[in-house]
C-alpha positions in Angstrom: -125.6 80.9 19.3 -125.5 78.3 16.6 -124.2 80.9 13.9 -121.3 81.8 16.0 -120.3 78.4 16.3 -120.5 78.0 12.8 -118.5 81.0 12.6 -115.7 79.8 14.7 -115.1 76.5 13.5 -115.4 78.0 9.4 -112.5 80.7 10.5 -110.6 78.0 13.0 -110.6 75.6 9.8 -110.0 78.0 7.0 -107.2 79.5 9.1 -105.3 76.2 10.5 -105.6 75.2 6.4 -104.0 78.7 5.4 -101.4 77.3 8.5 -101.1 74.0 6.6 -98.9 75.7 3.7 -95.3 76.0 4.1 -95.4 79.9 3.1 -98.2 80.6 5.7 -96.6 78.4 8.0 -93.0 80.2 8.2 -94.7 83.8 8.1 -96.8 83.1 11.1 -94.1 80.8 13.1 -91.0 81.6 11.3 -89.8 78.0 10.3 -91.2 75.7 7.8 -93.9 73.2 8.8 -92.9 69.8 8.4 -94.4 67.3 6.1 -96.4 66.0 8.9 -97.4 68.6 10.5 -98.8 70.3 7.3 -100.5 66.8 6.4 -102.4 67.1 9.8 -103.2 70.7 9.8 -104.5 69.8 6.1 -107.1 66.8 8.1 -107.6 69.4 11.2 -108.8 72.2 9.0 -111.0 69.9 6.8 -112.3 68.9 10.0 -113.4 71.7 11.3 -114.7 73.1 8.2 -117.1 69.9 8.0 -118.0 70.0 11.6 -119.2 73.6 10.8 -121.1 72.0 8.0 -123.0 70.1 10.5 -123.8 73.1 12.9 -125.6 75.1 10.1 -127.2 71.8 8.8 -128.6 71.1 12.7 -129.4 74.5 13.1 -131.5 75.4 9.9 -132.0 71.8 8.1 -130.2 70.4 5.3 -131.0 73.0 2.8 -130.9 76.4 4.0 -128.2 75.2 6.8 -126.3 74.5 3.6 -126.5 77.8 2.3 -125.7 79.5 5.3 -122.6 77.2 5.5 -121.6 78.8 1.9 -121.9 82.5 3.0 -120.3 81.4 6.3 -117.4 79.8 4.8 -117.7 83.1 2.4 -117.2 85.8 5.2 -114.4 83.7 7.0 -112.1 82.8 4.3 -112.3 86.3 3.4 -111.4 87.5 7.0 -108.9 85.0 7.4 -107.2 86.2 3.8 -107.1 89.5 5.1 -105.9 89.0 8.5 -103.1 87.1 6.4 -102.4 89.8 3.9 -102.0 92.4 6.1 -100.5 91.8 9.3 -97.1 92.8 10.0 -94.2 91.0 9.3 -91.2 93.0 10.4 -90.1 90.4 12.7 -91.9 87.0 11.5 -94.3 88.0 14.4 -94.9 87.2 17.6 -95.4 83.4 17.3 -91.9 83.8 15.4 -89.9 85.8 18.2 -91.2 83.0 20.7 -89.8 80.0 18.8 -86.2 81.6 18.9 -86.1 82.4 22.2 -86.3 86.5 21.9 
């Protein structure tokens, strides 16, 4: 239960920091992020990223829970790359459509 946890606050963080660059930003919503909006993505994503940190450390002790957290974080950027890379962007996307009233 702990992993998944882990899991979902690595691929929450890694992907609201992906969210926190203006490129990323206007693919997924269609307009560019604003300063300070990117600026609290940036502290959001961190965030969650450390908080995942402390889940593995909890679960399995400093050092292995450590070490886990690396393959974690590993797994989930790699997803969350993906997910970016590939989905479609005929439209700007869903998010997108919504934002301009379609």
């Amino acid at each position: 239960m702990a992993a998944l946890v882990a899991i979902a606050l690595c691929g929450a963080g890694f992907a609201i920091l992906a969210l926190s660059m203006a490129k990323h930003h206007r693919d997924v919503f269609g307009i560019p992020g604003s300063s300070h909006r990117r600026l609290a993505a940036r502290v959001l994503g961190w965030g969650l990223l450390g908080l995942s940190l402390l889940s593995c450390q909890a679960t399995w002790g400093a050092a292995i829970g450590t070490v886990v957290w690396f393959g974690l974080m590993t797994v989930t950027a790699l997803l969350v790359a993906v997910g970016l890379t590939y989905a479609p962007r005929s439209d700007g996307g869903p998010l997108a459509r919504r934002n301009r009233g379609a």
